[in-house]
N, C-alpha and C positions, 0 to 999 in steps of 0.2 A: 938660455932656454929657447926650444924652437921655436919659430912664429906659429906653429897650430895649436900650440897652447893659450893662444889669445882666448880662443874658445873651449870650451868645455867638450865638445864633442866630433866624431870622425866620419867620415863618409865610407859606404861599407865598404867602396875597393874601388880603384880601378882594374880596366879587362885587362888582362891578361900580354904582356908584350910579344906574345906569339901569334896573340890575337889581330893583337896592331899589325902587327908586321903581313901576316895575311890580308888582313884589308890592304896593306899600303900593294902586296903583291897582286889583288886581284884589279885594282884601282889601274899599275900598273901595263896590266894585260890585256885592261880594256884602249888603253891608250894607242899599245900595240897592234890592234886589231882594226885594220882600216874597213876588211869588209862589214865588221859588226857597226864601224859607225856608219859606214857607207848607208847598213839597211836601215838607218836611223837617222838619215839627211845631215848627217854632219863629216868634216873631214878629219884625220887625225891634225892637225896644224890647229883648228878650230877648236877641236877639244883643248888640244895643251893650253892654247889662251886664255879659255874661257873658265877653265878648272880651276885656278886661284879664286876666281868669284864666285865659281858657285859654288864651292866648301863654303864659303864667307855669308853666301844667301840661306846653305842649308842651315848653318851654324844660326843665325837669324832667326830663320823658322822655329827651330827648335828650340829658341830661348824665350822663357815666360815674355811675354811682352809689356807693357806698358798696361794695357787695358787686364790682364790678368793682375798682375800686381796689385792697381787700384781696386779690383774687385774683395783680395784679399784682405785689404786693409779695411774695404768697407764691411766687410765683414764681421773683422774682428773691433771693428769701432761700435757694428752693431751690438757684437756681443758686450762692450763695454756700458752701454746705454741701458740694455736690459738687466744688467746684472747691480747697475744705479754708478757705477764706477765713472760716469760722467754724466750730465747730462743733460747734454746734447753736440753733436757735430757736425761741420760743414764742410763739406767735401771740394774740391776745387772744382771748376766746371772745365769742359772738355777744350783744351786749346791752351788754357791758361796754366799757370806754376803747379807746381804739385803739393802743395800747403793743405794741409788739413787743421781746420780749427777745432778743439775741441774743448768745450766748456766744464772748466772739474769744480763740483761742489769745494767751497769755502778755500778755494784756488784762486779761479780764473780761467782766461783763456791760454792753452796752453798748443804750440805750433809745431805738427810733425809733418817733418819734411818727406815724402816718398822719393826714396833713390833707390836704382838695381844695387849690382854686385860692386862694393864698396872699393875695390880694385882700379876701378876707372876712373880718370878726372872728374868727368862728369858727375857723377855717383859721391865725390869727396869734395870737391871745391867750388860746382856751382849750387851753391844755396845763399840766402840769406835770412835774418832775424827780423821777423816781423813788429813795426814798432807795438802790437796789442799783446804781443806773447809773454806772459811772465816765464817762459819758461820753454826752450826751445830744444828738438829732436830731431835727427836723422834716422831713417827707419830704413835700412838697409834690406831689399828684399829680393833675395840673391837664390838663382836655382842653379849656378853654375854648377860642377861637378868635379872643374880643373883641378880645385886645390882642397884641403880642408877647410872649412869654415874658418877657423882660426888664420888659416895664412892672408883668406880676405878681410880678414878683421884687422889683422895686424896693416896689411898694405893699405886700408884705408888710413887707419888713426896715424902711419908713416907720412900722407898727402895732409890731414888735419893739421899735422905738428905743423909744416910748414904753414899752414893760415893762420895757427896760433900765435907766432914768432912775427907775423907778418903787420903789417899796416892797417890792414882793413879791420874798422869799429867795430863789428858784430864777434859773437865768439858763442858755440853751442852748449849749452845743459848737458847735452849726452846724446849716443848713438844707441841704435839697437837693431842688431841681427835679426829676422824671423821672416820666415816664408810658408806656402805650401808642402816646400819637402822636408822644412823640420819635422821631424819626429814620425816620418817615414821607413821605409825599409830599408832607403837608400841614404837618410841621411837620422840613425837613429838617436832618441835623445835621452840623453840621462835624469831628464826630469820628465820622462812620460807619465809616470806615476800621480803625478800633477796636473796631469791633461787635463780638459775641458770637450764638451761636444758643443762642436761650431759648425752650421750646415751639416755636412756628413762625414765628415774628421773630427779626430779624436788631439785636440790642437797641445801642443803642451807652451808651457810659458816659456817667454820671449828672453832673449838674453839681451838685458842691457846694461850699459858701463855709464857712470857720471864720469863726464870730461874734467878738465881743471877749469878754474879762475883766471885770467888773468892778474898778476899783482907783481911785488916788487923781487920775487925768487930768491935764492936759484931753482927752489923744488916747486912744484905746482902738483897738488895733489899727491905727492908720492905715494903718500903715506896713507891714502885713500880717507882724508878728512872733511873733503866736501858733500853735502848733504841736499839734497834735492827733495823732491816733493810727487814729482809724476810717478819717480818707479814702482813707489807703495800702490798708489791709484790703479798703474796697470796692471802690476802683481796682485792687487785685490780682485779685480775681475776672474782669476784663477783659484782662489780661494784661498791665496797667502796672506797670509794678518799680517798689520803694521810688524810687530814683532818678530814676525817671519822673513820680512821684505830684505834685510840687511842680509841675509844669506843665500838673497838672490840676485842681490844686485852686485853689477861689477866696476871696479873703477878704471880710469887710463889716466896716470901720471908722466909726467913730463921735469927733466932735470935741464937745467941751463947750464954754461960755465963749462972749467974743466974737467966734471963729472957728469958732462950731457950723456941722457939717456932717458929713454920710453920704455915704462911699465904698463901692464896690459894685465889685469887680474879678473877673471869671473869666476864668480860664485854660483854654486848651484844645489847648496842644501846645507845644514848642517854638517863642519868638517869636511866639505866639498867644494875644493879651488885647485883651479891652473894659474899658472902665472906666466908671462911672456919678457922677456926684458933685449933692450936691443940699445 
């Protein structure tokens, strides 16, 4: 099964490869054209050097940043707070880790980590479990457009597997995709139906997987038998009942041995799942 079935949903296209291909020709032409850069103070030798970096700057620019991302999540932590789904949270302060505490009735404190687009190292392997978390989360908050959601899903929890298998003491609750452009034009969602109004979006719920356990294997989770406690709490802020929550929530299994292999299943309603296996 492909890796865009990690997730439940698709992005509504890319342009068009005639489209590319004219960008890449006008891009091109201008390279070509010494008097255009001339009346622009640059030389053509200076453009071709400097054009690797600056796709890489404009690519920058145009990616949500750090400070959008955190805004999002303060957002939807607000919405969590008013709807009683916690209550109260602590955001990280500007400079420092990206840890969010959040207080859930007859829980605890529970630790969601802010990462971009799940793809990156960064985004998959530097985090750590805070020793007050009963219960700890990567919150994936990806505007990329490269792939379908599902294939960043999958290339993260592929970099996860590796820290699962690994040395290091810490090991995550679970991951969760959700951005500004869920439930978009451009990245439309199969459980809009379920939205909420947050600021001035119509937000729908967040896709999240319970990770495995650590224990003595070969299956860790396969069979999506582990049980967590945040997903209900977040999916209640959206107005899913406990009794709703299990057909929203998704798991990621992990096989050791000579049947190694990663399952990726989300759920997204009654009789509604992908499955990913690799």
């Amino acid at each position: 099964m492909a890796a865009e079935e990690a997730a439940p949903c698709r992005h509504r296209g890319a342009p068009p490869e005639e489209v590319v291909a004219r960008v890449a020709e006008i891009i091109e032409a201008i390279s070509n054209d010494a008097d255009y850069l001339y009346r622009r103070g640059i030389s053509a030798e200076e453009f071709d050097l400097a054009l690797p970096v600056a796709i890489e700057k404009i690519r920058g620019s145009r990616s949500a940043s750090s400070g959008d991302r955190k805004d999002f999540l303060l957002q939807m932590f607000s919405h969590m707070q008013s709807t009683g789904a916690i209550s109260s949270f602590l955001a990280p302060k500007y400079g420092d880790d990206t840890v969010y505490r959040l207080t859930v009735p007859e829980l605890g404190d529970v630790a969601v980590v802010q990462k971009g687009c799940p793809d990156g190292k960064h985004s998959s392997v530097a985090w750590s479990v805070p020793e007050w978390a009963v219960e700890t989360y990567l919150w994936w908050v990806c505007p990329s457009l490269k792939g379908d959601p599902g294939w960043h899903v999958s290339a993260g929890v592929k970099r996860l597997r590796g820290e699962f298998f690994s040395t290091r003491p810490d090991a995550l609750d679970g991951v969760i995709f959700h951005g500004s452009l869920c439930g978009s034009d451009l990245r439309p969602c199969p459980k809009k139906a379920r939205s909420v109004r947050i600021g001035d979006a119509d937000v729908p719920p967040p896709c999240v997987w319970i990770m495995p356990e650590r224990g003595s294997g070969p299956e860790y989770n396969w069979t999506a038998t582990r049980q967590r406690r945040f997903p209900a709490v977040l999916l209640s802020s959206f107005g899913i009942s406990a009794a709703e929550s299990p057909l929203f929530t998704g798991n990621v299994g992990f096989r050791a041995g000579a049947r190694e292999g990663t399952i990726i299943t989300s759920r997204f309603g009654s009789g509604c799942s992908t499955s990913s296996r690799s």
